[in-house]
C-alpha positions as CSV (number, residue, x, y, z in Angstrom):
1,X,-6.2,-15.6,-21.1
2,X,-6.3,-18.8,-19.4
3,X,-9.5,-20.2,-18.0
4,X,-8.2,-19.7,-14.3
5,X,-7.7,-16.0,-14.3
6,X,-10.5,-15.6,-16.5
7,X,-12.5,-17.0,-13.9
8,X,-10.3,-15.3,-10.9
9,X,-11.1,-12.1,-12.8
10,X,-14.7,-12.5,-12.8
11,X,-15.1,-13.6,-9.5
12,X,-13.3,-10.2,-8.4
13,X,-15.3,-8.1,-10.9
14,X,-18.1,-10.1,-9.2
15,X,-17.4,-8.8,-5.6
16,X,-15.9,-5.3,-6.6
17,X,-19.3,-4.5,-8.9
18,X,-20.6,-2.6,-5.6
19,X,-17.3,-0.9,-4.5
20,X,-17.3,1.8,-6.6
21,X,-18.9,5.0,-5.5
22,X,-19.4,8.0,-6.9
23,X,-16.9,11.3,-7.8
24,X,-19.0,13.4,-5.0
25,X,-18.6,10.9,-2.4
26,X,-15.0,10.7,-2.7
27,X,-14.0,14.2,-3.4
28,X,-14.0,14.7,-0.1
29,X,-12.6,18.6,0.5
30,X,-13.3,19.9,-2.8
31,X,-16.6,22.2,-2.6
32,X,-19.7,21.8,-4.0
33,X,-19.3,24.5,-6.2
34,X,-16.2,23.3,-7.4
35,X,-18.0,20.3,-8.1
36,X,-20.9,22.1,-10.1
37,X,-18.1,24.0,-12.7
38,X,-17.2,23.0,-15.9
39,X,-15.0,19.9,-16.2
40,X,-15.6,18.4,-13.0
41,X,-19.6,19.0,-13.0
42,X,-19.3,17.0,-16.4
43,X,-17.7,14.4,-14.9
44,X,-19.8,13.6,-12.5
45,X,-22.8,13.8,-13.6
46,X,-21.9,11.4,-16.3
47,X,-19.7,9.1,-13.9
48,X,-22.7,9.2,-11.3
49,X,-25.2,8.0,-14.3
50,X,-22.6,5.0,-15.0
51,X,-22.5,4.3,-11.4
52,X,-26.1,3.6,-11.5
53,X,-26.3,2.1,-14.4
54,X,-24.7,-1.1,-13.2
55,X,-21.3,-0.1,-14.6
56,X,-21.6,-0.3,-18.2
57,X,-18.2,0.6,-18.7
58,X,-16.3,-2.1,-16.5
59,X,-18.5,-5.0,-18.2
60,X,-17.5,-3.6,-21.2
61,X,-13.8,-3.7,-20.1
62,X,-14.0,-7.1,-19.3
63,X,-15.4,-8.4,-22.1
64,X,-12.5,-6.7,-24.2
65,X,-10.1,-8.2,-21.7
66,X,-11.5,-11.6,-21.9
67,X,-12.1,-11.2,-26.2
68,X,-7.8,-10.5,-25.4
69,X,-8.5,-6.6,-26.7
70,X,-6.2,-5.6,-24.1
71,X,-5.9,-2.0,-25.9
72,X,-9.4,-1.7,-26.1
73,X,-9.8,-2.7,-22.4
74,X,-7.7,-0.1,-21.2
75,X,-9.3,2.7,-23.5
76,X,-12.8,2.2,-21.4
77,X,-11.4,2.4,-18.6
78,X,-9.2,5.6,-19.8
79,X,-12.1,7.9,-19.2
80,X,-12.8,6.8,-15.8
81,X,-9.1,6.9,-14.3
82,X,-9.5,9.6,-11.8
83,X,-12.5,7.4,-9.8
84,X,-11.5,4.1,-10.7
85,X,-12.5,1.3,-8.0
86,X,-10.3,-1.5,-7.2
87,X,-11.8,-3.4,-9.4
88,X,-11.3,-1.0,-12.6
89,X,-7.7,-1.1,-11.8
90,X,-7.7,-4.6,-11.4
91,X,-8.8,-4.8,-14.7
92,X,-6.4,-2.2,-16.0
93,X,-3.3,-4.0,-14.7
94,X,-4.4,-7.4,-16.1
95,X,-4.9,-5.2,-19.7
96,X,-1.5,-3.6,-19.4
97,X,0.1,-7.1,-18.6
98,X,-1.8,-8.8,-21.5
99,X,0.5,-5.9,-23.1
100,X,3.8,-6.9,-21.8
101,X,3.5,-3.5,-19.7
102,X,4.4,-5.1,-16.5
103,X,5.3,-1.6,-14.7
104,X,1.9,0.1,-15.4
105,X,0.3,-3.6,-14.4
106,X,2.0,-3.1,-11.3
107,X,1.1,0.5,-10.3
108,X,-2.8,-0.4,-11.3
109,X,-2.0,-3.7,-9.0
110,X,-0.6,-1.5,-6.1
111,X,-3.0,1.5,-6.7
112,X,-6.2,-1.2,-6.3
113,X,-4.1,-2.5,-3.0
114,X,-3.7,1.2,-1.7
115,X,-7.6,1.4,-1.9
116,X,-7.9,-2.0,-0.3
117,X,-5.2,-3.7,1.6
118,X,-6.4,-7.1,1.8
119,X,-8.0,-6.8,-1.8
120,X,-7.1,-10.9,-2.7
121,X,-7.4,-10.6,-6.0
122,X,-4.9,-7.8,-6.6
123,X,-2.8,-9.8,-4.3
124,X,-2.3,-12.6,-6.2
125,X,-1.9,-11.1,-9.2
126,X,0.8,-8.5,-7.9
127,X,2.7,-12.0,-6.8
128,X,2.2,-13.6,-10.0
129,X,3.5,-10.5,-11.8
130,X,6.4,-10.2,-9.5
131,X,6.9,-13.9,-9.6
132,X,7.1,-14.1,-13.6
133,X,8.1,-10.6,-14.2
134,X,9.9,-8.6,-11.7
135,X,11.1,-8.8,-7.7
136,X,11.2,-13.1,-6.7
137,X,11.5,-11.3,-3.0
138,X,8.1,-9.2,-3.3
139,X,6.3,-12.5,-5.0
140,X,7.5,-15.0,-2.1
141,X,6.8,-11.7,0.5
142,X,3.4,-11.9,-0.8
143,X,3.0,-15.9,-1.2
144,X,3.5,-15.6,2.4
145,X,1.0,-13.2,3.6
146,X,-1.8,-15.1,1.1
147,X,-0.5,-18.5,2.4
148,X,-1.0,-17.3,6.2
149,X,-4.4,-15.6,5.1
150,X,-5.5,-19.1,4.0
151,X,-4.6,-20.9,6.9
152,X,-5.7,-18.6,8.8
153,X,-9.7,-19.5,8.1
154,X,-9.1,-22.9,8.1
155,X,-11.0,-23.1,4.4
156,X,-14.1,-21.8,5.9
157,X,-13.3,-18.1,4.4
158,X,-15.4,-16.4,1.6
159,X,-12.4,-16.3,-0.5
160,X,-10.7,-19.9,1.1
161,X,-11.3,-21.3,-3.1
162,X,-9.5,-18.1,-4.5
163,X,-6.7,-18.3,-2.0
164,X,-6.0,-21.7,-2.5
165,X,-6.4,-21.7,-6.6
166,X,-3.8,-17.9,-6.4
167,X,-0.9,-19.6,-4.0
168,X,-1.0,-22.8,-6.1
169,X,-0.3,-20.4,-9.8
170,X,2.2,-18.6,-7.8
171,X,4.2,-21.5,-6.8
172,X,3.8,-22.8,-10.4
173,X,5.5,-19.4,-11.2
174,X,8.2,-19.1,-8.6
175,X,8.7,-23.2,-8.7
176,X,8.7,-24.3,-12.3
177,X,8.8,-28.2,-12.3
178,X,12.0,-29.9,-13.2
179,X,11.2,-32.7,-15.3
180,X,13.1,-35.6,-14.0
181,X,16.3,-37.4,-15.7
Protein backbone atom coordinates (compact mmCIF):
# COMPACT_ATOMS: atom_id res chain seq x y z
CA UNK A 1 0.00 0.00 0.00
CA UNK A 2 1.43 3.14 -1.04
CA UNK A 3 2.05 5.95 1.41
CA UNK A 4 -0.79 8.15 -0.31
CA UNK A 5 -3.67 5.91 0.26
CA UNK A 6 -2.30 4.81 3.42
CA UNK A 7 -2.59 8.17 4.46
CA UNK A 8 -6.04 8.93 2.30
CA UNK A 9 -7.27 5.86 4.27
CA UNK A 10 -6.60 7.18 7.63
CA UNK A 11 -7.67 10.50 7.13
CA UNK A 12 -11.19 8.89 6.10
CA UNK A 13 -11.09 6.31 9.03
CA UNK A 14 -10.25 9.55 10.89
CA UNK A 15 -13.52 11.50 9.93
CA UNK A 16 -15.84 8.22 9.66
CA UNK A 17 -14.63 7.01 13.41
CA UNK A 18 -18.00 8.94 14.69
CA UNK A 19 -20.40 7.81 11.80
CA UNK A 20 -21.18 4.69 12.90
CA UNK A 21 -24.24 4.21 15.01
CA UNK A 22 -25.65 1.59 16.57
CA UNK A 23 -28.00 -1.63 15.24
CA UNK A 24 -31.13 -0.12 17.28
CA UNK A 25 -30.78 3.28 15.80
CA UNK A 26 -30.84 2.10 12.41
CA UNK A 27 -33.29 -0.75 12.47
CA UNK A 28 -35.72 1.56 12.14
CA UNK A 29 -39.26 -0.51 11.75
CA UNK A 30 -38.14 -3.69 13.25
CA UNK A 31 -39.77 -3.90 16.97
CA UNK A 32 -38.19 -3.76 20.06
CA UNK A 33 -39.05 -7.17 20.77
CA UNK A 34 -37.71 -8.28 17.65
CA UNK A 35 -34.78 -6.61 18.67
CA UNK A 36 -34.56 -8.32 22.29
CA UNK A 37 -34.86 -12.23 20.56
CA UNK A 38 -32.19 -14.38 19.96
CA UNK A 39 -29.83 -13.60 17.10
CA UNK A 40 -30.52 -10.06 16.67
CA UNK A 41 -30.59 -9.22 20.64
CA UNK A 42 -26.94 -10.88 20.47
CA UNK A 43 -25.94 -8.68 17.99
CA UNK A 44 -26.60 -5.78 19.31
CA UNK A 45 -25.74 -5.82 22.37
CA UNK A 46 -22.31 -6.86 21.33
CA UNK A 47 -22.19 -4.38 18.31
CA UNK A 48 -23.50 -1.56 20.70
CA UNK A 49 -20.54 -2.46 23.25
CA UNK A 50 -18.02 -2.07 20.14
CA UNK A 51 -19.66 1.15 19.25
CA UNK A 52 -18.67 2.43 22.52
CA UNK A 53 -15.68 1.13 22.77
CA UNK A 54 -14.12 3.38 20.19
CA UNK A 55 -14.46 0.73 17.47
CA UNK A 56 -12.02 -1.88 18.26
CA UNK A 57 -12.81 -3.74 15.40
CA UNK A 58 -12.28 -1.06 12.53
CA UNK A 59 -8.72 -0.17 14.06
CA UNK A 60 -8.04 -3.51 13.97
CA UNK A 61 -9.08 -3.72 10.31
CA UNK A 62 -6.93 -1.08 9.47
CA UNK A 63 -3.98 -2.18 10.91
CA UNK A 64 -4.38 -5.58 8.96
CA UNK A 65 -5.03 -3.52 5.79
CA UNK A 66 -2.10 -1.34 6.30
CA UNK A 67 0.38 -4.73 7.60
CA UNK A 68 -1.16 -5.74 3.66
CA UNK A 69 -3.39 -8.65 5.55
CA UNK A 70 -6.06 -7.97 3.23
CA UNK A 71 -7.80 -11.48 4.14
CA UNK A 72 -7.50 -10.72 7.56
CA UNK A 73 -8.96 -7.17 7.12
CA UNK A 74 -11.95 -8.34 5.60
CA UNK A 75 -12.57 -11.27 8.25
CA UNK A 76 -13.01 -8.28 11.05
CA UNK A 77 -15.09 -6.63 9.32
CA UNK A 78 -17.10 -10.02 8.33
CA UNK A 79 -18.95 -9.98 11.64
CA UNK A 80 -20.03 -6.48 11.44
CA UNK A 81 -21.52 -6.53 7.72
CA UNK A 82 -25.07 -6.02 8.36
CA UNK A 83 -24.25 -2.30 10.32
CA UNK A 84 -21.19 -1.42 8.57
CA UNK A 85 -20.56 2.45 8.37
CA UNK A 86 -19.14 4.08 5.46
CA UNK A 87 -16.10 3.82 6.72
CA UNK A 88 -16.10 -0.17 7.39
CA UNK A 89 -16.92 -0.47 3.83
CA UNK A 90 -14.40 1.83 2.79
CA UNK A 91 -12.12 -0.36 4.36
CA UNK A 92 -13.60 -3.56 2.94
CA UNK A 93 -13.34 -2.41 -0.68
CA UNK A 94 -9.76 -1.26 -0.25
CA UNK A 95 -9.19 -5.16 1.33
CA UNK A 96 -11.04 -6.76 -1.53
CA UNK A 97 -8.98 -4.66 -4.12
CA UNK A 98 -5.65 -5.40 -2.31
CA UNK A 99 -7.17 -8.99 -3.43
CA UNK A 100 -7.58 -8.35 -7.06
CA UNK A 101 -11.49 -8.52 -6.13
CA UNK A 102 -12.34 -5.41 -7.95
CA UNK A 103 -16.25 -6.26 -8.22
CA UNK A 104 -16.73 -6.75 -4.39
CA UNK A 105 -14.27 -3.42 -4.08
CA UNK A 106 -16.75 -1.83 -5.97
CA UNK A 107 -20.03 -2.78 -4.34
CA UNK A 108 -18.36 -1.93 -0.77
CA UNK A 109 -17.23 1.47 -2.73
CA UNK A 110 -20.85 2.09 -4.00
CA UNK A 111 -22.55 0.60 -0.81
CA UNK A 112 -20.37 3.35 1.48
CA UNK A 113 -21.61 6.02 -1.42
CA UNK A 114 -25.31 4.92 -1.06
CA UNK A 115 -24.93 5.76 2.77
CA UNK A 116 -23.13 8.99 1.90
CA UNK A 117 -23.34 10.59 -1.45
CA UNK A 118 -20.67 13.01 -1.20
CA UNK A 119 -18.53 10.55 0.98
CA UNK A 120 -14.83 11.85 -0.81
CA UNK A 121 -13.01 9.21 0.03
CA UNK A 122 -15.18 6.50 -1.47
CA UNK A 123 -15.20 8.74 -4.42
CA UNK A 124 -11.92 8.72 -5.27
CA UNK A 125 -11.34 5.40 -4.78
CA UNK A 126 -14.47 4.23 -6.85
CA UNK A 127 -12.60 6.52 -9.82
CA UNK A 128 -9.33 5.02 -9.21
CA UNK A 129 -10.85 1.51 -9.37
CA UNK A 130 -12.82 2.32 -12.37
CA UNK A 131 -9.91 4.12 -13.79
CA UNK A 132 -7.30 1.08 -13.45
CA UNK A 133 -9.80 -1.66 -13.27
CA UNK A 134 -13.10 -1.27 -14.97
CA UNK A 135 -15.51 1.50 -16.79
CA UNK A 136 -12.76 4.70 -18.16
CA UNK A 137 -16.45 6.50 -18.55
CA UNK A 138 -17.53 6.01 -14.76
CA UNK A 139 -13.74 7.16 -13.61
CA UNK A 140 -13.70 10.39 -15.90
CA UNK A 141 -17.73 10.76 -14.83
CA UNK A 142 -16.47 10.85 -11.42
CA UNK A 143 -13.04 12.93 -12.01
CA UNK A 144 -15.51 15.41 -12.98
CA UNK A 145 -17.79 15.68 -10.23
CA UNK A 146 -14.53 15.62 -7.65
CA UNK A 147 -12.73 18.20 -9.96
CA UNK A 148 -15.99 20.63 -9.85
CA UNK A 149 -16.24 19.78 -5.94
CA UNK A 150 -12.66 21.22 -5.63
CA UNK A 151 -13.14 24.21 -7.50
CA UNK A 152 -15.98 24.76 -6.15
CA UNK A 153 -14.36 25.81 -2.42
CA UNK A 154 -11.79 27.51 -3.88
CA UNK A 155 -9.13 25.33 -1.59
CA UNK A 156 -10.75 26.72 1.50
CA UNK A 157 -12.80 23.22 1.98
CA UNK A 158 -12.20 20.66 4.84
CA UNK A 159 -11.28 18.17 2.42
CA UNK A 160 -9.68 20.87 -0.48
CA UNK A 161 -6.00 18.64 0.47
CA UNK A 162 -7.81 15.18 -0.18
CA UNK A 163 -9.54 16.50 -3.28
CA UNK A 164 -6.67 17.78 -4.83
CA UNK A 165 -4.10 14.71 -3.80
CA UNK A 166 -7.49 11.93 -5.28
CA UNK A 167 -7.91 13.98 -8.88
CA UNK A 168 -4.13 14.15 -9.28
CA UNK A 169 -3.86 9.72 -8.66
CA UNK A 170 -6.77 9.54 -10.94
CA UNK A 171 -5.32 11.35 -13.78
CA UNK A 172 -2.07 9.47 -13.14
CA UNK A 173 -4.44 6.35 -13.71
CA UNK A 174 -6.57 7.44 -16.58
CA UNK A 175 -3.36 9.58 -18.21
CA UNK A 176 -0.31 7.32 -17.84
CA UNK A 177 2.72 9.54 -18.99
CA UNK A 178 4.23 8.86 -22.37
CA UNK A 179 7.85 9.00 -21.97
CA UNK A 180 9.06 11.14 -24.78
CA UNK A 181 11.12 9.85 -28.03
Amino acid sequence: MTPTIRSALLFAVLLGAGLAAPLAAQVGTIQQQQLESCFLGDQNSRLVGQHLSGEIYTNRAVAALEAGDFKRSLAILRPYRMTASITDLLISGMAHAGLAEYSAARKDYEGALHKRRNFTAAQIALAELEAGHGDKAVALKLLQDLTARRDACHGTCADAAELGSGIDRINAVLLPVVPAH
